[in-house]
C-alpha positions as CSV (number, residue, x, y, z in Angstrom):
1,X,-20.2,-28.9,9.1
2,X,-18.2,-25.9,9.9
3,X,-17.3,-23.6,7.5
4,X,-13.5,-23.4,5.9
5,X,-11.8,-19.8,5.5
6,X,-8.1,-19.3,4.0
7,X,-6.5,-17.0,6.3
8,X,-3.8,-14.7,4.7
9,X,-0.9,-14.7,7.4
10,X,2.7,-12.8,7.4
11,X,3.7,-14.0,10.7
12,X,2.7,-11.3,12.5
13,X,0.8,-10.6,15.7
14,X,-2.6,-8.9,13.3
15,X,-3.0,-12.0,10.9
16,X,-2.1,-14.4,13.8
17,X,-4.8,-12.8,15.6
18,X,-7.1,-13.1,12.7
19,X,-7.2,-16.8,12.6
20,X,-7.6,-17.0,16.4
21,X,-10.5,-15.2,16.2
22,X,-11.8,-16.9,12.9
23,X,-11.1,-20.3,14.9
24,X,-13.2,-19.0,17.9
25,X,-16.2,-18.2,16.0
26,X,-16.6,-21.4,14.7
27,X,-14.7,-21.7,11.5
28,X,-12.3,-24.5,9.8
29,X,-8.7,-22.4,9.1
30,X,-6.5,-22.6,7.1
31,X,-3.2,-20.6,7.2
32,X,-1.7,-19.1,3.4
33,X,1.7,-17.6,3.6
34,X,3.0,-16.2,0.1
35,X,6.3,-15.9,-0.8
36,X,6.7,-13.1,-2.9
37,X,10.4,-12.5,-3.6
38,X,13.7,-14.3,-3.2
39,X,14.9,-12.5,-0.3
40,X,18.6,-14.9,0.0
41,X,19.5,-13.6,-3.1
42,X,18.6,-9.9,-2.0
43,X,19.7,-10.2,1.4
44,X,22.8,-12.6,1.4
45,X,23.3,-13.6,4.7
46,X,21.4,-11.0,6.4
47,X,18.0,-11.6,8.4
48,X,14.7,-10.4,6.1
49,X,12.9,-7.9,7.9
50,X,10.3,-7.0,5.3
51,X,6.6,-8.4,5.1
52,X,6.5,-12.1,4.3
53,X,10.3,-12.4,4.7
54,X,11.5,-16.4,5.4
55,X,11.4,-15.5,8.6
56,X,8.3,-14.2,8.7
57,X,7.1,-17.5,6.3
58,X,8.4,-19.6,9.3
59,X,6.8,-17.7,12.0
60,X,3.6,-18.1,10.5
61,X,4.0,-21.7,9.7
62,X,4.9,-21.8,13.7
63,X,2.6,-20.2,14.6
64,X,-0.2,-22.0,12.6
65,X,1.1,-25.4,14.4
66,X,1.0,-23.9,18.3
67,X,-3.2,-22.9,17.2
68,X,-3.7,-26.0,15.6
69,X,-4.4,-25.1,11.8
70,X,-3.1,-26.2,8.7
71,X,-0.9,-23.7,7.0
72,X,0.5,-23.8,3.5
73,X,3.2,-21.8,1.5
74,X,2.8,-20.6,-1.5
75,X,5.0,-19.7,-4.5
76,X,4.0,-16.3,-6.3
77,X,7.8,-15.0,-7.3
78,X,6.9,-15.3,-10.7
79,X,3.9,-13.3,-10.6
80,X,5.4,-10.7,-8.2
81,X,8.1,-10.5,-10.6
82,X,6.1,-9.9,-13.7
83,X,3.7,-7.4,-12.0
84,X,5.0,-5.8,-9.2
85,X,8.4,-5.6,-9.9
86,X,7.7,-4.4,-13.1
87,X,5.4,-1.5,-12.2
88,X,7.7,-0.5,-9.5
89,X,10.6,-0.1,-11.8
90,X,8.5,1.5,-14.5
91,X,6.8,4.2,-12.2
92,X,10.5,5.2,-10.9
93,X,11.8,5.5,-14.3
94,X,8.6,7.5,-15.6
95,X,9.4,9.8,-12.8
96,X,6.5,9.1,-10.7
97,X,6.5,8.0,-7.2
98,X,4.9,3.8,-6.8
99,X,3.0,2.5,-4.6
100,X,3.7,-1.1,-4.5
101,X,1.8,-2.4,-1.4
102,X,-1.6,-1.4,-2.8
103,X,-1.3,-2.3,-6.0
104,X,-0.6,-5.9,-4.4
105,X,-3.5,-5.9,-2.5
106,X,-5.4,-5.6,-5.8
107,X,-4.0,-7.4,-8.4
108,X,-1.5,-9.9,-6.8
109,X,-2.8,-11.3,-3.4
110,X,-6.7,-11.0,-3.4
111,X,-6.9,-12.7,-6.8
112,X,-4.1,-15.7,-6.0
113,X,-5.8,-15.5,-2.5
114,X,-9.9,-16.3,-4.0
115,X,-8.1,-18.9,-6.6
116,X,-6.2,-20.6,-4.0
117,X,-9.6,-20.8,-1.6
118,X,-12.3,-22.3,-4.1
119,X,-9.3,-25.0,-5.0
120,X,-9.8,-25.5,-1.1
121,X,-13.2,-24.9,-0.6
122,X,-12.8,-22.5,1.4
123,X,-16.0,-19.8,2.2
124,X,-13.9,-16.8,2.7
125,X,-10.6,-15.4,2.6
126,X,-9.6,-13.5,6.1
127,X,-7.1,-11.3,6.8
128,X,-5.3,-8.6,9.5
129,X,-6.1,-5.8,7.9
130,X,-7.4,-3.1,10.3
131,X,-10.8,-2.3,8.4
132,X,-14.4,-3.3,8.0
133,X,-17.0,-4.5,5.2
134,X,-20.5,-3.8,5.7
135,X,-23.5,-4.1,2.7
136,X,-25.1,-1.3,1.7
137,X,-27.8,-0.7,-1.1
138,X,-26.3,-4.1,-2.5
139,X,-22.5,-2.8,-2.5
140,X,-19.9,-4.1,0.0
141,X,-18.4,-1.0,1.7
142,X,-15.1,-0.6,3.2
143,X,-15.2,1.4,6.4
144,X,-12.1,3.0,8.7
145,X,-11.5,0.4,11.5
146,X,-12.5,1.2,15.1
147,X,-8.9,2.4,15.8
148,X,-8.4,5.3,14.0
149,X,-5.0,5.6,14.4
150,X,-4.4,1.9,12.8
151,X,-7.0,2.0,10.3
152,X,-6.2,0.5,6.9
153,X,-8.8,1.6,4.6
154,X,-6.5,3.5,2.7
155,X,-4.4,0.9,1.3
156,X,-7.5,-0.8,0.3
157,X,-9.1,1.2,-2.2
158,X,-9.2,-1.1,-5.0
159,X,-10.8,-4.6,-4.1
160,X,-13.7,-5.3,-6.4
161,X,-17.1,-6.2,-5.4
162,X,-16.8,-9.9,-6.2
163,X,-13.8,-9.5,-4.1
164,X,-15.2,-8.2,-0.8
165,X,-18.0,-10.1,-0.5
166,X,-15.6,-12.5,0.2
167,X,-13.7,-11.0,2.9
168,X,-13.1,-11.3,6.2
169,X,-11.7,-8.7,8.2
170,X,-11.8,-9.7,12.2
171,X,-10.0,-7.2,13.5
172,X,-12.4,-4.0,12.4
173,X,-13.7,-4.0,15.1
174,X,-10.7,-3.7,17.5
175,X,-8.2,-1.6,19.5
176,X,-4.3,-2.9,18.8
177,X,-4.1,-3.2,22.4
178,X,-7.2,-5.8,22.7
179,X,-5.3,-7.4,19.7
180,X,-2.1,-7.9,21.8
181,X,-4.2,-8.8,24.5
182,X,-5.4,-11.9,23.1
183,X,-1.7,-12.8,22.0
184,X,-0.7,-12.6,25.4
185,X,-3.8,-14.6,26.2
186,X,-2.7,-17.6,23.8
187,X,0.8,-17.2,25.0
188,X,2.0,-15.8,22.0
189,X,4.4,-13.4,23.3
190,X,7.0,-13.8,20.8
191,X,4.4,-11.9,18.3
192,X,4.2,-9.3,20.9
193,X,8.3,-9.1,20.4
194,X,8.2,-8.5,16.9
195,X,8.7,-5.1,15.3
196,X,6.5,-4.0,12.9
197,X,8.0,-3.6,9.5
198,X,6.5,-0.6,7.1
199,X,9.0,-0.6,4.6
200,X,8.3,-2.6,0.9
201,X,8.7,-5.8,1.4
202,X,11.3,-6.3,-1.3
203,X,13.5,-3.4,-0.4
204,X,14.0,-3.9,3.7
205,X,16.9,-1.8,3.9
206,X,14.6,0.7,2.5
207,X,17.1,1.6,-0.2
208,X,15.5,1.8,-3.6
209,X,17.6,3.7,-5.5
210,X,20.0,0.7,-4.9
211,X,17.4,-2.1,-6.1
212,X,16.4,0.2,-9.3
213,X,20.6,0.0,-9.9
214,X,20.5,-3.4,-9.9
215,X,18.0,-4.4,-11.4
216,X,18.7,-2.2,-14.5
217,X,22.0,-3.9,-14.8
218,X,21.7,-5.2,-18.3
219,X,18.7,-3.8,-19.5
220,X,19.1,-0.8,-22.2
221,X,18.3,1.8,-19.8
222,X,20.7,3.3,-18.1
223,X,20.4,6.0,-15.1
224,X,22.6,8.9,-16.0
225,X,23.3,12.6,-13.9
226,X,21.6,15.6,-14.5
227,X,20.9,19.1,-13.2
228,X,19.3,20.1,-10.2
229,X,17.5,23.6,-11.1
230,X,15.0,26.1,-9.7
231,X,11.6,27.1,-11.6
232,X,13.4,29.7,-13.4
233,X,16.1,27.2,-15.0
234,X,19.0,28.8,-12.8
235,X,21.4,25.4,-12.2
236,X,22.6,24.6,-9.1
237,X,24.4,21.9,-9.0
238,X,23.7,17.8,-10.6
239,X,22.1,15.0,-9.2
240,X,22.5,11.5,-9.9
241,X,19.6,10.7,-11.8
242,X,15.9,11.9,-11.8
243,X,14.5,8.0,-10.5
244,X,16.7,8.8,-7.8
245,X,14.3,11.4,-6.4
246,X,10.7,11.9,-5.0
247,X,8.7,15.1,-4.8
248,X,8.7,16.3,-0.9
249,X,12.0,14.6,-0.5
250,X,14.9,16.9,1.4
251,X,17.3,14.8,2.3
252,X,20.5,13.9,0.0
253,X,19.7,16.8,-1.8
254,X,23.0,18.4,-0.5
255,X,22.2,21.7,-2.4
256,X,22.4,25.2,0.6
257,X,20.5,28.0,-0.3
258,X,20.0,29.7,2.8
259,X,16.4,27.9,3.4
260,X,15.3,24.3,2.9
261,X,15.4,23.1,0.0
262,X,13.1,20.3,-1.3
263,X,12.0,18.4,-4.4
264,X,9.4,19.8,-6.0
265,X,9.4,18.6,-9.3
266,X,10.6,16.1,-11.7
267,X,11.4,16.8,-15.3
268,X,11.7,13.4,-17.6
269,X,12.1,14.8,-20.2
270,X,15.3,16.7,-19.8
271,X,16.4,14.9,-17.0
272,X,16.2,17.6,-14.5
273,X,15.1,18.0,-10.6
274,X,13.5,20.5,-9.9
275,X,14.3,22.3,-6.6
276,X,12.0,24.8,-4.3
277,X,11.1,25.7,-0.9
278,X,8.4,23.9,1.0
279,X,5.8,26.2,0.1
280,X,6.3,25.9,-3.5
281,X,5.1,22.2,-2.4
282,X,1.5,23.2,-1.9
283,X,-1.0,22.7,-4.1
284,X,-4.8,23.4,-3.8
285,X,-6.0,20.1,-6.3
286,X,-5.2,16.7,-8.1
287,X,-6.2,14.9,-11.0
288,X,-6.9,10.9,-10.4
289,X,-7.1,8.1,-12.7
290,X,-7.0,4.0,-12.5
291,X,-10.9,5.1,-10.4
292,X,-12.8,1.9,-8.2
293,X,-15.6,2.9,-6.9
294,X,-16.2,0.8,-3.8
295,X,-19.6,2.4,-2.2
296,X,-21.7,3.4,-5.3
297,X,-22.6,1.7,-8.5
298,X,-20.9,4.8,-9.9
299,X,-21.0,8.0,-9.5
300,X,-24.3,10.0,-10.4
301,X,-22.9,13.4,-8.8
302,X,-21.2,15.7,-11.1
303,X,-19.7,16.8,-7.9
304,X,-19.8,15.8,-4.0
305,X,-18.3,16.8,-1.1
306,X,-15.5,14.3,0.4
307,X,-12.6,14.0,2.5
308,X,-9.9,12.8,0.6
309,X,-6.8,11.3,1.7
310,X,-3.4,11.4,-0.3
311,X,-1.2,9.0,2.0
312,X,-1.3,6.3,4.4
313,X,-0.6,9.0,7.7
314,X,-2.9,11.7,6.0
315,X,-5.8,12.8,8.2
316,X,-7.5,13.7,4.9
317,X,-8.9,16.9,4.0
318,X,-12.6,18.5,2.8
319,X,-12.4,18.2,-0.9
320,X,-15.1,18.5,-3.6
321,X,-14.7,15.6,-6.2
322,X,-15.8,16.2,-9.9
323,X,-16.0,13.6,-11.9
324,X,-14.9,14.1,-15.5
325,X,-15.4,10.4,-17.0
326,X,-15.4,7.1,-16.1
327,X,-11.7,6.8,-15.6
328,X,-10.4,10.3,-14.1
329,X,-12.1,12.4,-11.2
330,X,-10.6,16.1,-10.3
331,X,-10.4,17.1,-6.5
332,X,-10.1,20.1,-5.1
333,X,-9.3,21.1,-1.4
334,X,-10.8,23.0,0.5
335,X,-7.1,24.4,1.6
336,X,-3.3,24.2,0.0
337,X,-2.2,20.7,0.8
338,X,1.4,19.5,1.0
339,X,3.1,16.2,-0.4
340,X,0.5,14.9,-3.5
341,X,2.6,13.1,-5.6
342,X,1.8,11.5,-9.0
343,X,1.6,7.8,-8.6
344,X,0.5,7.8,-5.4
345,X,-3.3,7.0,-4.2
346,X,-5.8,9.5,-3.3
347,X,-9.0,8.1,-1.6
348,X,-12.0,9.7,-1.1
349,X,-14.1,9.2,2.2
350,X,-17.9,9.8,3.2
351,X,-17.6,9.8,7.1
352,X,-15.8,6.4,7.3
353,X,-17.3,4.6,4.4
354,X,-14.6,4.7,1.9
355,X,-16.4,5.9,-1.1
356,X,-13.5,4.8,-3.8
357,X,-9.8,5.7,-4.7
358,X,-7.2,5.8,-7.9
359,X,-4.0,6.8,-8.3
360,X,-3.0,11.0,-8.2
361,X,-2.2,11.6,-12.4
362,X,-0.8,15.3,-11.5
363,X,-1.5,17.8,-9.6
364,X,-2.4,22.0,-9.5
């Protein structure tokens, strides 16, 4: 009897791929497409271009019938709401920077993903992600993929153990090219037409500060204006609202002082941006909290050396991690970095075995 796996598809050319290849080695599929927000009522009459869009939900349902697999839809607005939404909203108003996507991965999709497959008895969940799971000493470790410059590991910091041992991910092993190779091979070329979207998938225009306006329309918080300032307090001008602005950001700023002028901090409190030059970006360490350790039971080192990683594009850097508990690591490079922002993920790497990540507290 052949084994049954739920694969996680968003109607594009990766998780199509995925249950190709799933089908090819032998397995029973079954397509899962989870609608996460109610994009008609974000959107209006406009097509969805973010991840899981209706479009996408009907691409994947398409796509499921021209391979031959079953494919279901399923309902987690609720859940999204509660959570995601939620956090994302909260972060932004706490004057930190979210991150959404990974946070998803965790909490929202692997668990409704693992619930959804023992109701179907399915084996193991599967999906596009460009990574690899391997078992060492007992522990399923997440590796980089074989292409480097796709490689996903990042955004997958914290799956549990129970989790990955679970987990499926076909395309580890593969160049994007080979991937669109086999779409072309099972006349998928519409996949290959597709662009691929890297914006959160409830904000596809990308505009934010737009969705935190609306949705705080009735709520007892209200964004107000404040001042934009330098380290030394000297005002120079007033923005529209500290939520409205990300450390490292430059543009909309609007404020001339000869050289560029960027975020560099954010002051709750008193409602202020703070403004500098890019070198008054860098910083030499971080603090992290919210730690999963993926490769170790835990961690017996005081301190090791890592490369660490403080964004999806980041090539990471040599970094020596010291634990200080349980629940909150320091890192310190091994040169002045650029762009760590609170609320983001750092994750730290031993070759390509991802070794664990958390989100960046503050930074020095």
């Amino acid at each position: 009897m052949k084994k049954r796996v739920l694969v996680a598809m968003s109607g594009g050319v990766d998780s199509s791929i995925a249950s190709f290849i799933m089908h090819e080695r032998g397995y029973e599929v079954i397509g899962i497409t989870m609608k996460t927000w109610d994009y008609n009522n974000l959107l209006g009459n406009k097509k969805s271009i973010g991840c899981c869009s209706l479009n996408d939900i009907n691409d994947a349902r398409n796509i499921s019938v021209k391979l031959g697999f079953s494919h279901i839809v399923l309902d987690i607005r609720k859940d999204f709401e509660n959570y995601i939404i939620d956090y994302f909203i909260k972060e932004y108003l706490s004057g930190r920077t979210p991150n959404p996507c990974i946070l998803c991965n965790v909490y929202i999709k692997w668990n409704i993903l693992l619930e959804k497959a023992n109701i179907l008895n399915c084996s193991f969940i599967v999906t596009g992600h460009y990574a690899n799971i391997t078992k060492i000493n007992k522990r399923f470790v997440i590796s980089k993929s074989k292409d480097k410059k796709k490689d996903q590991s990042y955004a997958l910091w914290g799956i549990s153990q129970d989790n990955l041992k679970k987990t499926i991910f076909p395309l580890g092993n593969l160049m994007k090219k080979e991937v669109k190779f086999f779409a072309k091979k099972k006349n998928l070329n519409i996949l290959l037409e597709k662009s691929e979207s890297y914006e959160i998938c409830f904000i596809p225009n990308n505009n934010y500060r737009l969705f935190l306006k609306n949705k705080l329309v009735g709520s007892n918080y209200t964004i107000n204006s404040g001042e934009f300032v330098l380290r030394d307090g000297t005002i120079l001008g007033y923005h529209q609202g500290y939520p409205f602005y990300t450390i490292g950001q430059r543009k909309g700023i609007n404020i001339f002082l000869g050289y560029p002028v960027y975020v560099v901090d954010l002051e709750k409190k008193y409602n202020r941006v703070i403004l500098g030059s890019f070198i008054e970006l860098s910083k030499i360490g971080i603090y992290v909290n919210n730690i999963n350790i993926v490769k170790y039971f835990c961690l017996n080192k005081k301190k090791m050396n890592v490369i660490t990683k403080i964004n999806y594009n980041d090539i990471g850097t040599p970094s020596i991690l010291e634990k200080l508990d349980d629940n909150k690591i320091k890192i310190t490079f091994s040169k002045k970095i650029y762009g760590s922002t609170p609320g983001q993920s750092a994750v730290f790497y031993e070759h390509d075995d991802l070794i664990g990540g958390g989100f960046i507290l503050s930074t020095f």
